[in-house]
C-alpha positions in Angstrom: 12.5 27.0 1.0 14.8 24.2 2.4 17.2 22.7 -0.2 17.3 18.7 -0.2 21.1 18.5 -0.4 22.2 21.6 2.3 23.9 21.0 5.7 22.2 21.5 8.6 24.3 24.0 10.5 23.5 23.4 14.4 24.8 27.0 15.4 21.9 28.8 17.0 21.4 32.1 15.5 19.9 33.3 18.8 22.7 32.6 20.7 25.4 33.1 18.2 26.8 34.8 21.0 28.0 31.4 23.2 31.6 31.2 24.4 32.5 28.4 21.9 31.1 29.8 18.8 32.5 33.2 19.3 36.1 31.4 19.9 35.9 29.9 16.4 34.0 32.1 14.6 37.4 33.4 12.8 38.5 30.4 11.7 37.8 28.2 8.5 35.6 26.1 8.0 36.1 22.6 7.3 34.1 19.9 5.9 34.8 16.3 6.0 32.9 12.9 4.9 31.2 11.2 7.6 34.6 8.9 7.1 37.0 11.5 7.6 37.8 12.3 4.8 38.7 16.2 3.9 36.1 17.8 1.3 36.5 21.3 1.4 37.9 24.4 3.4 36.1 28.0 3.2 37.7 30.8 4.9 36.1 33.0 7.8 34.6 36.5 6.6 36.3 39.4 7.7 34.2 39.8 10.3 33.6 35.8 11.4 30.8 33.4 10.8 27.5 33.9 12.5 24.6 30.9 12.0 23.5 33.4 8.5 26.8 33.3 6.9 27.4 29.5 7.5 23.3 28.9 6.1 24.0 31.4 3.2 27.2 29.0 1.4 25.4 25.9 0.9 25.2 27.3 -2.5 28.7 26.5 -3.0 28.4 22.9 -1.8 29.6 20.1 -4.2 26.3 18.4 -4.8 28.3 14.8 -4.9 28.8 15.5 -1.4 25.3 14.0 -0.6 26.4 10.6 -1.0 29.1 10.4 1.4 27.3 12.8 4.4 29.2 15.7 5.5 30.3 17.5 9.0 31.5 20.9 9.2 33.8 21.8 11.4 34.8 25.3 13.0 38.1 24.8 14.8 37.8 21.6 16.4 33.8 22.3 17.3 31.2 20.3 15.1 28.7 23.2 13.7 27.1 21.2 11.1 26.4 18.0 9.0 24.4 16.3 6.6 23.2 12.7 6.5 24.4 10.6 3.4 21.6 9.8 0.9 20.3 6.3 1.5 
């Protein structure tokens, strides 16, 4: 069941195996406002995100982020956003 409020995390989970997901799969993750502006930070697991993982935490999402629109950021490569309620 999709959630109305989750990120769509662009990380394919057949090919969680690419050279740029598997060179920032151990660090955090970082979510900004479509602005810029820093929301949140979660740390890597021990043993690095895969495409499951990064699905699995929209639980912990602040549901106010919906108005602003997020991105989520491994590193400096985009593996996620959601579009701002209009």
């Amino acid at each position: 069941m999709k959630h109305e409020h989750m990120i769509t995390f662009t990380t394919n989970p057949k090919k969680n195996q690419s050279y740029e997901f598997q060179a920032v799969r151990f660090k955090a993750l970082l979510l900004l406002s479509s602005e810029g502006q820093y929301l949140a930070r979660f740390d890597a697991p021990k043993t690095g995100w895969t495409h499951q993982i990064l699905c699995n935490i929209n639980t912990l999402f602040n549901n106010a982020w919906h108005y602003c629109g997020v991105d989520a950021y491994l590193g400096e490569l985009q593996v996620g956003y959601f579009e701002a309620d209009k």
